[in-house]
N, C-alpha and C positions, 0 to 999 in steps of 0.2 A: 919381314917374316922371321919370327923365331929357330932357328935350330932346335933340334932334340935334347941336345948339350946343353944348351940354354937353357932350358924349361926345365933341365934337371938340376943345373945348378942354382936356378931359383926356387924350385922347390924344396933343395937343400939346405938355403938362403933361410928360407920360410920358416922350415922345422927348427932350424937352430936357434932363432930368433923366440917362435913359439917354448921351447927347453927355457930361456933365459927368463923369458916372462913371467913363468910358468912356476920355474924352479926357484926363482927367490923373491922375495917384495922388493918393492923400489928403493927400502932402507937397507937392504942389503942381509934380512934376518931370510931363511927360509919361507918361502910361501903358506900359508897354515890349510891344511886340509880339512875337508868336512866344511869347506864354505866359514861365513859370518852369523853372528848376530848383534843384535844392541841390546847393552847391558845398561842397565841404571846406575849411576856411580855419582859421588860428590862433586864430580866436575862434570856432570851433563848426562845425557842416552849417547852411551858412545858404542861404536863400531867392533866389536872385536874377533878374533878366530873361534870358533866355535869350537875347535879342539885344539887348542894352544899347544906347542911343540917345547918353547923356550922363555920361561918367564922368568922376570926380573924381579924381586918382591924387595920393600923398603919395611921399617916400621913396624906396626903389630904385624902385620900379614906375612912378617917372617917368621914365626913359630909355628903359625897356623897353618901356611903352604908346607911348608919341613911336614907337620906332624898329617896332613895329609896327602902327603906323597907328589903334590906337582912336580912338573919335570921342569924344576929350577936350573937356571944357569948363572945366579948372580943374587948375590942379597947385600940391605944391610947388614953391619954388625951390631947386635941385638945382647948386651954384656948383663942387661938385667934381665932378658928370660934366660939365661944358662942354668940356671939350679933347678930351675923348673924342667927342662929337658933332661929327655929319658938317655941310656946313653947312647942308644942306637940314632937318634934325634941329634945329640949332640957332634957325633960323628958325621955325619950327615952337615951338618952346621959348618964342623973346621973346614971340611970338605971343600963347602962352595966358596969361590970367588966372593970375595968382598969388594963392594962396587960403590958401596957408600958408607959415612961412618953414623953413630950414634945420632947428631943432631941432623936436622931436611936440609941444613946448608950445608952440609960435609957432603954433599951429592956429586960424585965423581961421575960426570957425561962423556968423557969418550971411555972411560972403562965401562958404563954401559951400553955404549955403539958397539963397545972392540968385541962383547959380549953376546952382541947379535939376538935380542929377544925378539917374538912375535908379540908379546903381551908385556907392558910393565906395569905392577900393582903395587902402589903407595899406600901405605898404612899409616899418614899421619893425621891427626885432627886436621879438621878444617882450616881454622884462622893457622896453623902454621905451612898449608900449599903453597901460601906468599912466597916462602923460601924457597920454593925449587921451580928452576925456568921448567912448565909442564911444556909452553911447544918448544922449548928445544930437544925436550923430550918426547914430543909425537913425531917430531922429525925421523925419531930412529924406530918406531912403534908404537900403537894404540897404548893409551895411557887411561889407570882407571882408579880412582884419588876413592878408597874406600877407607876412612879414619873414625878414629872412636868418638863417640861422646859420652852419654855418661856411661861407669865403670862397668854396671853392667852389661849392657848393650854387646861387652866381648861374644857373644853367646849367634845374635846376628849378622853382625859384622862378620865375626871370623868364617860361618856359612855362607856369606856374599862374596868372602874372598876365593875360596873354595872353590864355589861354582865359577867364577869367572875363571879361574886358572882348571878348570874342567876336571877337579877330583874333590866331587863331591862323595865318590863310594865311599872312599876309606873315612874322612869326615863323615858322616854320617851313620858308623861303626862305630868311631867312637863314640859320638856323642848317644848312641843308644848305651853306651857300656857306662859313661858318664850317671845317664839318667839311671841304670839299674843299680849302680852303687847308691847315690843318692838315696832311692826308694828304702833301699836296705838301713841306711844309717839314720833316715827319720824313722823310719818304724821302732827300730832300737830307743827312739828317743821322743816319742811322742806323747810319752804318758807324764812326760817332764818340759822339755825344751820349750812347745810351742806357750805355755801356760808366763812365760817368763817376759817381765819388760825389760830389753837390755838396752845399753849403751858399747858403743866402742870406741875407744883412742885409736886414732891412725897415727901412721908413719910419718907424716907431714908436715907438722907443728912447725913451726917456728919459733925457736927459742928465743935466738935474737931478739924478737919484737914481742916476746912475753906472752905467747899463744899457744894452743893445744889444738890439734885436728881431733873434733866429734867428727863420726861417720855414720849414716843412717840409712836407711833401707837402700840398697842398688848402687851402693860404695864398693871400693875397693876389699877396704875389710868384712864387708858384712852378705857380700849379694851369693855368695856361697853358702855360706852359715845359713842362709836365707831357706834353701833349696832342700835342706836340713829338718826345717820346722823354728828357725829362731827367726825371731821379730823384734828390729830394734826402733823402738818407740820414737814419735815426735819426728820433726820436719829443720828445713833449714829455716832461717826467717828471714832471708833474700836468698830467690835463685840467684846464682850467676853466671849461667851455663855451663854446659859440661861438669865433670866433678862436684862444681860448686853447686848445681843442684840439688846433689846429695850428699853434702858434706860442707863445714864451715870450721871455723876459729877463731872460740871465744877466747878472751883472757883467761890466764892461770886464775883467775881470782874467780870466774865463772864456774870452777870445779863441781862448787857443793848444788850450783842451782840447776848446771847442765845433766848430773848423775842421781839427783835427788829422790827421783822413783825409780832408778834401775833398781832390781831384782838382782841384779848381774853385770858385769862389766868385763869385754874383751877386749884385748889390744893385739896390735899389730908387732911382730917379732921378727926377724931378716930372717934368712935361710938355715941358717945357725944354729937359730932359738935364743942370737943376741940379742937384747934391749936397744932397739934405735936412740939415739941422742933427742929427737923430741918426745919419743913414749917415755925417756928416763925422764925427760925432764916434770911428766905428769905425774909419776911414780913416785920419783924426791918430794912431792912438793905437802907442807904440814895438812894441808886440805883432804888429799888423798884419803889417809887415813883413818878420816871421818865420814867418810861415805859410807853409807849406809851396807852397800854389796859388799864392799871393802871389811870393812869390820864383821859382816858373814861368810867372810870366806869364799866369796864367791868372784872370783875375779878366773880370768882363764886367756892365755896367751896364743894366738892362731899364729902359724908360723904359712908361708906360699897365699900371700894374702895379694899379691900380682899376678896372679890366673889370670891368662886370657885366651886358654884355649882350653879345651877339654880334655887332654892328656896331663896338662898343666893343673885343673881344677880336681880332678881326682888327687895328684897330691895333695891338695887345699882339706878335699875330704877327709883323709885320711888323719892329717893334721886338727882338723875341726875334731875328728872321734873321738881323739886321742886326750884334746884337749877338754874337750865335757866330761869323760869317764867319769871324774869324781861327782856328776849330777846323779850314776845310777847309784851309787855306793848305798848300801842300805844303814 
């Protein structure tokens, strides 16, 4: 028969037992409150806190969680969104723990243990998850492989990161503030812009092997411009997934037949408003010259042409305005 003692020292057994269970998950991050749900992600219907406490983000989903406020404890390092962030964004940035670098193999795992997330969120394409052990990474918390495919696509994706890391408010603020500029800067430009067939040189060329990046509708250079009122004519002639869907590279020699009905011609610019070494190389080349846009004067340089978030794409906009002015010129 039990004692009184007894029964109270097990039931104090009990309670403290219940605290530990309670109070952390079994990876040692915080228990996440407000229950579960299953999220749809690149790696399956996964499991995750339905109000995530401490998240981990890699990839694109690092600009995107920054610019809507999750309550991160750990990111990659992200050195080509920087000029794109705001500086309250970019503070925010130096701020967090760095837990992984640039490429998905640079993925430091016990700096994301020592880091204690509820949620980690990978922002890279698909075919490159291969690079990162994902259950060594469930081991420490629910993991949820949300990566880009084609360029424009930034627009969904970055909303599916969003919600899963549970700040879709502030997302969703801006992306209304996103769409009201937009609205403003096609109307400014509707009695001109949408009437135009363009072309655009991207950033991506490869000199080396004697090629130029065309970029076409839902590209890096163009899916903004797009939102605008501009339409850049014609298609790839093999998908190849991703990017390569909407973007290909033909030879230097292919100049006059790839640009032959633009209207117009945009290229890609770094943050600067330098010349890339593959748009130079389109630029040098005698071809150039003879293009039809080219010889009217109608050529125009977008500078934040790697938007992938909405705070990031409003610079893009603004860069886009800037850069047609001379279509309103009377």
């Amino acid at each position: 028969m039990r004692t009184g003692r007894s029964l109270r020292r097990l039931g104090a057994l009990a309670l403290a037992l219940t605290v530990a269970v309670t109070g952390c998950a079994s990876n040692g991050a915080p228990a996440a409150e407000g229950g579960t749900r299953v999220f749809a992600a690149d790696n399956g219907q996964i499991t995750i806190p339905a109000k995530p406490k401490r998240v981990v983000a890699t990839g694109y989903a690092v600009p995107a969680l920054i610019e809507a406020g999750a309550p991160l404890v750990g990111i990659s390092t992200w050195a080509r969104g920087i000029p794109l962030m705001t500086p309250e964004d970019k503070a925010t940035y130096d701020g967090l723990k760095k837990v992984a670098g640039e490429q998905a193999a640079e993925t430091n795992y016990e700096a994301i243990a020592n880091a204690r997330p509820d949620l980690i969120v990978i922002g890279v394409p698909a075919p490159v998850l291969k690079d990162i052990d994902v259950n060594r990474l469930k081991a420490v918390a629910p993991v949820v492989a949300i990566g880009p495919t084609i360029p424009s696509a930034w627009r969904e994706l970055s909303r599916k990161q969003a919600d899963a890391a549970g700040a879709l408010a502030n997302f969703d603020r801006t992306q209304g503030e996103y769409k009201a500029k937009a609205d403003q800067i096609a109307a400014r430009y509707k009695a001109v812009l949408p009437q135009l067939k363009l072309g655009h040189v991207g950033a991506y060329g490869e000199v080396a092997k004697g090629n130029f990046q065309r970029e076409f509708n839902g590209s890096w250079g163009t899916n903004i411009a797009q939102d605008v009122g501009a339409n850049y004519y014609g298609e790839v002639k093999k998908k190849g997934g991703g990017s390569k869907d909407v973007s290909e590279y033909p030879s230097i020699e292919e100049l006059p037949t790839a640009f032959a009905q633009a209207d117009a011609i945009t290229y890609s610019v770094k943050a600067d408003g330098s010349v890339p070494p593959a748009v130079q190389y389109a630029l040098d080349s005698p071809l150039w010259k003879n293009l039809p846009a080219v010889k009217a004067g109608k050529v125009y340089p977008f500078r934040y042409t790697e938007a992938a978030t909405y705070k990031g794409a409003m610079m893009t906009l603004d860069a886009i305005d800037k850069a047609f002015a001379p279509l309103l010129a009377k």
